[in-house]
C-alpha positions, -999 to +999 in steps of 0.1 A: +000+000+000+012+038-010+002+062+012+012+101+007+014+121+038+005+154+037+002+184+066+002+221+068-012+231+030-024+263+041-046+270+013-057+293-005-026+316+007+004+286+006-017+261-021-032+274-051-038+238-062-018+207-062+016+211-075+033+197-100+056+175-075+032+168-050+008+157-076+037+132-092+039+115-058-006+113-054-006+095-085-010+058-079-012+065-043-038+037-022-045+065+007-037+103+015-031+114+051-034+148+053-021+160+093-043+192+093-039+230+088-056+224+054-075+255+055-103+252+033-119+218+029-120+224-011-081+212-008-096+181+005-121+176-025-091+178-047-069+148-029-099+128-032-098+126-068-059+108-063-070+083-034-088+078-006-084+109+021-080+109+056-076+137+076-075+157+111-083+193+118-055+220+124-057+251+146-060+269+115-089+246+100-124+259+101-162+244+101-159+234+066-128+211+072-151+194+102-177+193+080-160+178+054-156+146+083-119+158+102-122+149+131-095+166+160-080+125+159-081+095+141-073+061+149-072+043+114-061+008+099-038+011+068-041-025+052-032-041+088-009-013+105-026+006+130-021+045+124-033+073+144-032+110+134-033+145+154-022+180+134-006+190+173+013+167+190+024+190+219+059+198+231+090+184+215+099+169+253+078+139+261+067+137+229+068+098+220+059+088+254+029+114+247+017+100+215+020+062+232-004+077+265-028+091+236-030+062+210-021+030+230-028+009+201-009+026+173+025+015+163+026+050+137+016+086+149+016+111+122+011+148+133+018+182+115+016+218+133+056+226+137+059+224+097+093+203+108+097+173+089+105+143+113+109+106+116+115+093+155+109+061+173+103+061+209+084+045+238+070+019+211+053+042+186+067+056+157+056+095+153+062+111+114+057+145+105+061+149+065+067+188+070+049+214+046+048+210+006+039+247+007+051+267+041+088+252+044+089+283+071+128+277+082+131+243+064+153+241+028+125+226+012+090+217+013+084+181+018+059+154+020+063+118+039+054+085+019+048+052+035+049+020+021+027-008+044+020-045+038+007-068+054+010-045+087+045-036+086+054-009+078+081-011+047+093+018+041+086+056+055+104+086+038+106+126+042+112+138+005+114+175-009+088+186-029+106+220-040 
């Protein structure tokens, strides 16, 4: 299973649409996480027609992106690995042993909010933040995460630029 990770669009001010090298990655993807701070749930819409969409609400996300179905969390199952997702995972310290207290069954956390791409395993979770394709903010590039799962392990989990 492909999965594109996505977090912190910001649209319509950072994402005018999909770009070009995001939208190379969606193709042929089996499921999109999108780790909130969407903006307008319109962005959403447009995922969907690439794959599947699952997503959480940011602080920046309004009614629309909870009407849309975002729910603050989500507890999923991507073809046999448990996932959970939150846009704010709180403070850098404690944050593993955090994301184990909130999703006891999850062996991945992905999260968004600091627009920091990151990849950590700790206190038997996984957490993964793909960064920003579109708000880098201090980063050298924008970036997305993809994730390959089968069978319920995950294969293969990767930050790559996107500009």
């Amino acid at each position: 299973m492909k999965v594109v990770v996505l977090s912190d669009t910001h649209a319509p001010r950072r994402w005018k649409g999909v770009p070009a090298a995001v939208a190379g990655h969606l193709r042929g993807a089996d499921a999109i996480l999108h780790a909130g701070d969407v903006c307008t749930a319109g962005v959403l819409d447009e995922l969907t027609s690439f794959a599947p969409v699952h997503a959480v609400l940011g602080n920046n996300d309004g009614p629309d992106v909870a009407a849309w179905g975002a729910p603050e969390r989500l507890e999923l199952d991507l073809d046999g690995l448990p996932v959970a997702m939150v846009h704010d995972s709180g403070a850098k310290v404690g944050r593993t042993a955090r994301m184990r207290r909130w999703f006891p069954s999850a062996q991945l956390v992905v999260f968004g909010h600091s627009h920091i791409p990151l990849d950590v395993t700790g206190d038997g979770v996984r957490i993964f933040n793909p960064g920003s394709p579109t708000d880098r903010r201090r980063q050298p590039h924008g970036t997305i995460g993809l994730l390959s799962i089968t069978d319920g392990v995950l294969l293969d989990a990767r930050i790559v630029p996107v500009t």
